[in-house]
FILUM-657949 format. One record per residue (C-alpha): x negated, y, z; residue in one letter. Coordinates in steps of 0.25 Angstrom, whole numbers, padded with zeros to 4 digits, always signed. Each point is the difference from the previous one (the first is absolute). Example, Ala and Ser with C-alpha at 12.3 -4.5 7.8 and 13.67 -1.06 7.14 Angstrom:
// FILUM-657949
-0049-0018+0031A/-0006+0014-0002S/
***
This chain:
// FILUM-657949
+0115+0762-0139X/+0012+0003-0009X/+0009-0011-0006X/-0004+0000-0012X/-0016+0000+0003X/+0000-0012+0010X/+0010-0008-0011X/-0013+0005-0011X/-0011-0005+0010X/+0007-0015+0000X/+0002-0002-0014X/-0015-0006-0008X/-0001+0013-0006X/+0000+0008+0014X/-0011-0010+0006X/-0008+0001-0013X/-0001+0013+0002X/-0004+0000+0014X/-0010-0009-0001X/-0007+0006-0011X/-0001+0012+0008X/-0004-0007+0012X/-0010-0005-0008X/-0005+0012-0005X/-0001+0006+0015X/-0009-0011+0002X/-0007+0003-0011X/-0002+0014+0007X/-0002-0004+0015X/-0011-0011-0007X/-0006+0012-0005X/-0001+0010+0012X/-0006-0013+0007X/-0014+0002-0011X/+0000+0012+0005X/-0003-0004+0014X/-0013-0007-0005X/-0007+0013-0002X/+0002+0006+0013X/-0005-0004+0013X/+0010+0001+0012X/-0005+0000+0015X/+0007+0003+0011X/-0009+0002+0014X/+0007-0004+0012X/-0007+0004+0013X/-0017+0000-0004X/+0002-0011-0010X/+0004+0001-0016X/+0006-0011-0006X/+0002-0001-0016X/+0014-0004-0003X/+0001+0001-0016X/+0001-0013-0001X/+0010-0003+0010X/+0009+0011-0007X/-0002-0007-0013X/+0005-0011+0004X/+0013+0007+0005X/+0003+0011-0011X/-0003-0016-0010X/+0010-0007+0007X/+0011+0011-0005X/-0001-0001-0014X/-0001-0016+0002X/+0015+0000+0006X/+0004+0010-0012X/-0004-0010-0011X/+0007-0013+0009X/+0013+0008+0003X/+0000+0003-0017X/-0002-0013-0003X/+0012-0004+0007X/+0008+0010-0006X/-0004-0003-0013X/+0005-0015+0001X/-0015-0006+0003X/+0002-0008+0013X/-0014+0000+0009X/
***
């Protein structure tokens, strides 16, 4: 990064406006996760086939969960 962008990104107003935008990509991935609820995602691995929606729930859920922490603290909320 230039100069001038990393002296921005440490002042309050830099790290406001990074977490305001980490929050709204988490507000994105929080959405594309819903989206999983209506499809059904198998793989088959020799003659069996295992459902593994929820699993990647859980995974693409814990994204956005680290987005919303990692804004807080560049906000000034201390978790």
């Amino acid at each position: 990064m230039s100069d001038w962008k990393s002296d921005f990104m440490n002042t309050q107003l830099g790290k406001l406006l990074l977490g305001i935008i980490k929050l709204a990509i988490a507000g994105l991935l929080i959405q594309l996760v819903q989206l999983f609820n209506n499809y059904s995602i198998t793989i088959t691995i020799g003659g069996n086939t295992y459902d593994i929606t929820a699993v990647l729930q859980i995974l693409v859920a814990f994204f956005p969960i680290l987005l919303i922490i990692s804004a807080m603290r560049d906000i000034g909320i201390k978790l």
